[in-house]
NUVOMAR-783060 format. One record per residue (C-alpha): residue in one letter; x, y negated, z. Coordinates in steps of 0.1 Angstrom, whole numbers, padded with zeros to 4 digits, always signed. Layout:
BEGIN
AXYZ/...
***
This chain:
BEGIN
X+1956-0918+2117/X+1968-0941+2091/X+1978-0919+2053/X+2013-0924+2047/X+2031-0921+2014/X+2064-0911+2009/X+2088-0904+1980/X+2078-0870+1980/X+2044-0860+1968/X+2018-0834+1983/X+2000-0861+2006/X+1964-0849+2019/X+1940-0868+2034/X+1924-0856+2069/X+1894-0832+2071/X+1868-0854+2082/X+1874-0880+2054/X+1877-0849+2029/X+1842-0839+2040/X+1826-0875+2041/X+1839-0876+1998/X+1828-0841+1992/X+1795-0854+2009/X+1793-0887+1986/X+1803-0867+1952/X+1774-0842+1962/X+1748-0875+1967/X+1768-0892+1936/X+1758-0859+1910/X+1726-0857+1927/X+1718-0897+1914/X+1734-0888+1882/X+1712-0861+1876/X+1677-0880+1883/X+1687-0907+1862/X+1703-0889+1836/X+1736-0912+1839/X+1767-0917+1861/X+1772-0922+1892/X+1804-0933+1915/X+1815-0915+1949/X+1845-0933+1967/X+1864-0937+2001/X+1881-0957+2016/X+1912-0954+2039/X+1936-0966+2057/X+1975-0967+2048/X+2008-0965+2070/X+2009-1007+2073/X+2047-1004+2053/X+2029-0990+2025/X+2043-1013+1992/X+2010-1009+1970/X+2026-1020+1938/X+2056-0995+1944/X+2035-0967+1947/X+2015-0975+1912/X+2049-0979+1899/X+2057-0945+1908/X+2028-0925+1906/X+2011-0937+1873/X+2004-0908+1847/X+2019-0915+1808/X+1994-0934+1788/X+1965-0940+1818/X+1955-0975+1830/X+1972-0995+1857/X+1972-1029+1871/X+1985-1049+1899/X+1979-1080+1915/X+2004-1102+1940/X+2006-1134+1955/X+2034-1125+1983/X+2033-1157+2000/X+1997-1154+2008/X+2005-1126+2038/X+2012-1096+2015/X+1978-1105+1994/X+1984-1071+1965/X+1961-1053+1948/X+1974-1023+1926/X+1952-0994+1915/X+1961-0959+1891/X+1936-0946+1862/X+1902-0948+1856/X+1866-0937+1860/X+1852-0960+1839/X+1863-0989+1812/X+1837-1019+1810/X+1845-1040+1782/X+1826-1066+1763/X+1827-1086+1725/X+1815-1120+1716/X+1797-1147+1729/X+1785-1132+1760/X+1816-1109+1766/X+1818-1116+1805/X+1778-1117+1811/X+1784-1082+1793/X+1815-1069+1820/X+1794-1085+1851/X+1762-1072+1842/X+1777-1039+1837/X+1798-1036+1864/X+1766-1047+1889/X+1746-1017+1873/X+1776-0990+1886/X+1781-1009+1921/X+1746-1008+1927/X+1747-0969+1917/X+1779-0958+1940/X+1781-0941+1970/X+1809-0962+1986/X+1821-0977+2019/X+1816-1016+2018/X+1845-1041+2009/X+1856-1047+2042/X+1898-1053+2054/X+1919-1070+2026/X+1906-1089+1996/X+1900-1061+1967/X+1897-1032+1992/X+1871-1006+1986/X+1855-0996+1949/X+1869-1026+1928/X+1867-1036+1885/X+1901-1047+1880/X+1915-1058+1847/X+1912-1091+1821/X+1899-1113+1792/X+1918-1124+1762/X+1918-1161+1755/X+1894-1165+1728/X+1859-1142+1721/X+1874-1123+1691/X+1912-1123+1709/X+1933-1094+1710/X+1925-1081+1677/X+1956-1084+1664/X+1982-1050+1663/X+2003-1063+1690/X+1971-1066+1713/X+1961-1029+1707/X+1945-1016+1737/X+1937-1054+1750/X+1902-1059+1737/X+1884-1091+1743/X+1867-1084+1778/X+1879-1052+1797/X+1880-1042+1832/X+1885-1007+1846/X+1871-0990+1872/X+1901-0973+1893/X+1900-0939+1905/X+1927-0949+1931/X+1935-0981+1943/X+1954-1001+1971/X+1944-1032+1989/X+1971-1048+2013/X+1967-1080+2033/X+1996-1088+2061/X+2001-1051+2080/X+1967-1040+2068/X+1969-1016+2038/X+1937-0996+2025/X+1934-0968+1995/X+1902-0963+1980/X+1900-0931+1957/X+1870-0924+1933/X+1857-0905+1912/X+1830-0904+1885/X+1800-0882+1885/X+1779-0869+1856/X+1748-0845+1858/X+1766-0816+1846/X+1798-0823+1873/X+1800-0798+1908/X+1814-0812+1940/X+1842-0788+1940/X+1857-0805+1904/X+1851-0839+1918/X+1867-0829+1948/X+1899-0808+1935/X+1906-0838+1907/X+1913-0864+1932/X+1930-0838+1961/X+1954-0836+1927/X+1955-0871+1925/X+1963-0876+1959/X+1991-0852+1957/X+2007-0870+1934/X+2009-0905+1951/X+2043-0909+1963/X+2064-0945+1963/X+2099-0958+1954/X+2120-0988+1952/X+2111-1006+1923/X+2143-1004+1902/X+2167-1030+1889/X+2178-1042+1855/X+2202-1029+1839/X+2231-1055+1840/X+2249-1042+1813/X+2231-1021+1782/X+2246-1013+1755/X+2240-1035+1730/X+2228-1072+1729/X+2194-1091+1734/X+2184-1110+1707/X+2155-1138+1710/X+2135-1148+1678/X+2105-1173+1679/X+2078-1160+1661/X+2073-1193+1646/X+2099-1217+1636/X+2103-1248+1660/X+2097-1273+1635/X+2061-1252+1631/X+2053-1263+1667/X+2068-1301+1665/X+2045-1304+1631/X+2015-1287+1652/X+2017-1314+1682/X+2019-1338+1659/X+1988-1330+1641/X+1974-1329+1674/X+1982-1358+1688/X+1969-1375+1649/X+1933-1357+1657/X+1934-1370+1692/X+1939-1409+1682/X+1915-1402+1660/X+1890-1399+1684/X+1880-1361+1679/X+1894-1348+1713/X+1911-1362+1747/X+1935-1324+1751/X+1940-1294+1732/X+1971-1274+1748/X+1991-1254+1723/X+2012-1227+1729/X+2045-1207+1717/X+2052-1169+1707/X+2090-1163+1715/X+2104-1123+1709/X+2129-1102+1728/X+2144-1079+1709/X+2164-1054+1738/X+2192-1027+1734/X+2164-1007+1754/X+2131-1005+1761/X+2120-1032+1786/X+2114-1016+1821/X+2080-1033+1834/X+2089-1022+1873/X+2120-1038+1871/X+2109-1071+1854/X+2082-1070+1879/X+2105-1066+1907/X+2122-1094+1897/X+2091-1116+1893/X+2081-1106+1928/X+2117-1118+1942/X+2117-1154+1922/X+2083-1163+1916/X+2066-1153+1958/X+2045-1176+1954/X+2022-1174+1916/X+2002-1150+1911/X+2018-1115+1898/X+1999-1093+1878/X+2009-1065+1857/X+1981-1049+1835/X+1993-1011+1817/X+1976-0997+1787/X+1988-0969+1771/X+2028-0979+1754/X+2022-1014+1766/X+2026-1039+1799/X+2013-1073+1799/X+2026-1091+1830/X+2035-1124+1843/X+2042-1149+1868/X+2009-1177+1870/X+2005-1205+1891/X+1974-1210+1882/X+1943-1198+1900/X+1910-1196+1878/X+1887-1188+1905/X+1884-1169+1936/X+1847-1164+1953/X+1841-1152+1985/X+1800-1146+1995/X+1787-1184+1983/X+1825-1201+1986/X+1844-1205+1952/X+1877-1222+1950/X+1902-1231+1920/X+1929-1248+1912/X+1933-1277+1888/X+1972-1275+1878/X+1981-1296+1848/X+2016-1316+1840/X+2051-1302+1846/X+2086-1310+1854/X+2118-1294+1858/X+2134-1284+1888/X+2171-1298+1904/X+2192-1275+1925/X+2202-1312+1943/X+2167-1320+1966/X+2173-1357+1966/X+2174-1349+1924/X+2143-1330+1931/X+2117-1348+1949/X+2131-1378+1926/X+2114-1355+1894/X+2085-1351+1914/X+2075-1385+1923/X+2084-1393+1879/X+2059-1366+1878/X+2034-1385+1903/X+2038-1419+1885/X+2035-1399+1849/X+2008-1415+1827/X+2010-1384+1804/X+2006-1365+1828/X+1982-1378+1855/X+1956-1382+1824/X+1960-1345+1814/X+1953-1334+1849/X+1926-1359+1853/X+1905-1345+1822/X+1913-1306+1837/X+1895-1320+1871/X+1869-1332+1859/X+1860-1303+1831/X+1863-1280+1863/X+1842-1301+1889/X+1817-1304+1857/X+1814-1273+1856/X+1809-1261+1890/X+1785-1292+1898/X+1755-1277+1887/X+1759-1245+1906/X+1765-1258+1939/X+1753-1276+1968/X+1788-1294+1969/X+1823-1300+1946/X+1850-1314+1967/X+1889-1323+1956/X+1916-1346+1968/X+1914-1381+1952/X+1952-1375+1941/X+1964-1343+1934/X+2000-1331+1948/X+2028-1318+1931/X+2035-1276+1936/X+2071-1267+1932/X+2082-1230+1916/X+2111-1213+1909/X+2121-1238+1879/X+2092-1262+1873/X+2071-1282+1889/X+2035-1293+1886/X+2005-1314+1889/X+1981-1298+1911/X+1945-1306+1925/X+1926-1276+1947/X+1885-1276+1943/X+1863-1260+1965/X+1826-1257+1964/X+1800-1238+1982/X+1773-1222+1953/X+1736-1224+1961/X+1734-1192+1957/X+1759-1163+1950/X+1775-1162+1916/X+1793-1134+1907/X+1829-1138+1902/X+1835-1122+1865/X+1804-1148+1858/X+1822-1179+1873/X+1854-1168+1851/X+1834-1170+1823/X+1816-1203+1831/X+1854-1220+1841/X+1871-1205+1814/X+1891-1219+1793/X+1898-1246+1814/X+1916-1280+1798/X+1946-1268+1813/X+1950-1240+1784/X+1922-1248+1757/X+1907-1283+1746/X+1888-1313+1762/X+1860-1309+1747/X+1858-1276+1750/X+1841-1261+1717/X+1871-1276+1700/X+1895-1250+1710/X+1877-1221+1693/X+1888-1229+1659/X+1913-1259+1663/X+1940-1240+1688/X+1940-1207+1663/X+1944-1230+1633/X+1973-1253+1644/X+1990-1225+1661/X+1992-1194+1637/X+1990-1173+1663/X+1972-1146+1686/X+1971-1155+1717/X+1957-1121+1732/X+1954-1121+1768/X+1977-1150+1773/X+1958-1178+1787/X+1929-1156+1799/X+1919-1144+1830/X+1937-1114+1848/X+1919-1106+1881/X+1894-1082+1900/X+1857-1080+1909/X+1845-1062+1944/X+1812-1046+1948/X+1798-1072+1964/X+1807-1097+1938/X+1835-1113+1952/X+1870-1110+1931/X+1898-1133+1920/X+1910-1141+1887/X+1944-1165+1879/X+1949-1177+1840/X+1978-1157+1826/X+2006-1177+1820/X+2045-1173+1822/X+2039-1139+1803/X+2051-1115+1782/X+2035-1083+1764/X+2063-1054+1767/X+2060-1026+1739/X+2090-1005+1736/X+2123-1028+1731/X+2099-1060+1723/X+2087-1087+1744/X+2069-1113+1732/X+2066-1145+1756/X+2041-1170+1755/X+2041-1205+1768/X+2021-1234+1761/X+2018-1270+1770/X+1987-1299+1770/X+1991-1325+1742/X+1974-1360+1745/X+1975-1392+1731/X+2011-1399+1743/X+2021-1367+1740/X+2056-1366+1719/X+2065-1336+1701/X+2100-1331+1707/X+2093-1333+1743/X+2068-1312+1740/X+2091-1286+1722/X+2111-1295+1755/X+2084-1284+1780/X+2080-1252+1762/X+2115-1240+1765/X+2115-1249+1807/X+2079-1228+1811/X+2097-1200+1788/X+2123-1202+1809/X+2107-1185+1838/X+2101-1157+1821/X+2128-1153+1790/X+2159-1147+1816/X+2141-1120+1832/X+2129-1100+1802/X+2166-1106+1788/X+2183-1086+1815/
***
């Protein structure tokens, strides 16, 4: 009988399932205590198919602990939203996802856990992101948002169509007993309960204010030193990107902003990502990668337009964007980077010879999908690594961006731009680029957008782009 989760708390799981965890903590402190380390004990279950994953993080989660989810409501339901943690991976430097893979491999290999099966991200799962650049996120705004860090959930839910699991774990250590391992998480599990996700308040008291964290003419001057470098031979892309601040009456409510993300924006990627004070969530169209067994798939997405309420308007923007030289040349170089990249790795690279244009809420873009089947399996954190940054948020070459984008933009880009996903036990996982954001700390949100410059790039148009891509998130953080 499928667990169901109400408003209320006090929910229990059945007696056989209670016994099978009591069984896997006792095996779990067993391993601990040959090895002298930690060990995992989880199960998995299924949920009353109405079950709104997201909603019941939103209304469960503990003051100051770790949460995350993970949407893309068009693709049947696809969520992934987890409470707490048993464990935080993170890694620094050069090698920081090689660090978080290898890491996370050595405590899947260790668990006593049921296998991923049912939606994509059910079972024991590393959820959690990467900041754009290796030292990212070391700025006081990005407290609590190191460089590489995924946490291991102690309850999460996976929902896919009508078919919702919940996988609670818990962490053992030689000197842990099966009856503490057991009574933490029946308390966790008592407190699970759901909720509408609530709505903005229409009318605070008091008045939003938006401030750009650097003037506009900084960014104009910034494209246009690009653009110099880039005639000049040193570099075909280097995107540059935009810090914009809300400052609110009251402290931004991330369950409503994400609420309203979910309702305009069905089709990106949602992902929310709590640590401690703070929310980092978005809206991205843009998937990174997403591997399943020896299958990986991306999408190139480079070039934007605006959206027309009028569809003849519309589709006319579209086929400018189609005929763009601007912009077929800045997702040509994002193509080929990624195929590059995956080449060596694979028996085959395949992607349309043209890519088509993807229409959200209030932009539209340039888009190629790549698939490839790896010669041998790859582990998903390790492909982020490989892929990231893509041209689509860093530079063409590459290397560039590590000191070039920091220099000419002033800024910290934190986890904007970097990849927001989750890893399975087996490997598999999916990670989008996070774009369309904003990092919520009390009454301040700061936004981030960024666009691609290239040879033809004009900086006042430029200027332009950013305001449309700020404009998907900026109305909804503003009330």
């Amino acid at each position: 009988m499928p667990l169901t989760i109400a408003s209320e708390s006090n929910q229990q799981i059945d007696e056989s399932s209670r016994i099978l965890f009591a069984q896997r903590c006792s095996d779990a402190i067993t391993r601990a205590r040959e090895t002298g380390g930690e060990a995992i004990a989880s199960i998995t279950l299924p949920v009353a198919p109405q079950t709104d994953p997201s909603a019941v993080v939103f209304a469960s989660r503990r003051a100051g602990e770790a949460w995350f989810c993970f949407e893309q409501p068009e693709r049947d339901g696809s969520a992934l939203a987890t409470l707490g943690s048993v464990r935080t991976l993170v890694g620094e430097g050069v090698d920081r996802f090689g660090e978080v893979a290898k890491a996370w491999r050595a405590l899947a290999a260790q668990a006593f856990c049921d296998p991923p099966e049912g939606p994509a991200g059910s079972g024991l799962v590393a959820v959690g992101g990467f900041a754009f650049a290796q030292a990212g996120g070391a700025s006081p705004g990005w407290s609590g948002y190191p460089s590489a860090c995924l946490d291991v959930p102690e309850v999460a839910l996976a929902r896919s169509g009508s078919d919702v699991r919940l996988t609670l774990s818990a962490l053992a250590t030689p000197d842990d007993t099966v009856e503490e391992l057991t009574a933490r998480i029946a308390a966790r599990i008592a407190e699970l309960r759901t909720a509408t996700l609530p709505l903005i308040d229409p009318a605070p008291a008091g008045a939003y204010r938006v401030i750009s964290a650097m003037p506009p003419e900084h960014y104009v001057s910034a494209v246009e030193r690009a653009v110099e470098r880039i005639r000049a031979g040193e570099l075909e892309k280097v995107v540059l990107a935009r810090e914009v601040q809300v400052h609110a009456p009251i402290d931004h409510d991330p369950a409503a902003i994400f609420g309203v993300l979910r309702e305009g924006f069905s089709g990106c990627y949602l992902y929310c990502v709590g640590r401690g004070d703070t929310t980092f969530l978005g809206a991205s169209p843009e998937l990174l990668v997403r591997r399943e067994g020896q299958r990986a798939s991306t999408v190139a997405i480079a070039g934007s337009a605006r959206r027309s309420a009028d569809p003849a308007v519309d589709d006319h923007l579209g086929e400018q964007l189609m005929r763009s030289t601007k912009d077929l040349e800045e997702q040509a170089i994002v193509v080929r980077q990624i195929v590059r990249t995956l080449r060596p790795l694979s028996l085959w690279v395949t992607s349309p010879e043209e890519p088509s244009v993807v229409k959200i809420a209030n932009i539209q873009h340039l888009a190629t999908p790549i698939r490839a089947q790896l010669t041998s399996p790859v582990a998903a954190i390790d492909l982020a690594g490989m892929l990231h940054p893509t041209p689509a948020v860093g530079a063409e070459p590459a290397q560039r961006a590590k000191d070039l984008i920091p220099a000419l933009e002033g800024l910290d880009r934190g986890w904007y731009a970097g990849p927001v996903g989750w890893s399975d036990v087996h490997q598999d996982g999916e990670f989008c680029v996070a774009l369309r954001c904003a990092l919520l700390r009390g009454k301040i949100a700061a936004c981030y957008a960024g666009v691609g410059v290239v040879r033809d790039s004009d900086p006042a148009a430029e200027l332009a782009e950013t305001e449309l891509k700020l404009a998907a998130i900026l109305p909804v953080v503003c009330g």
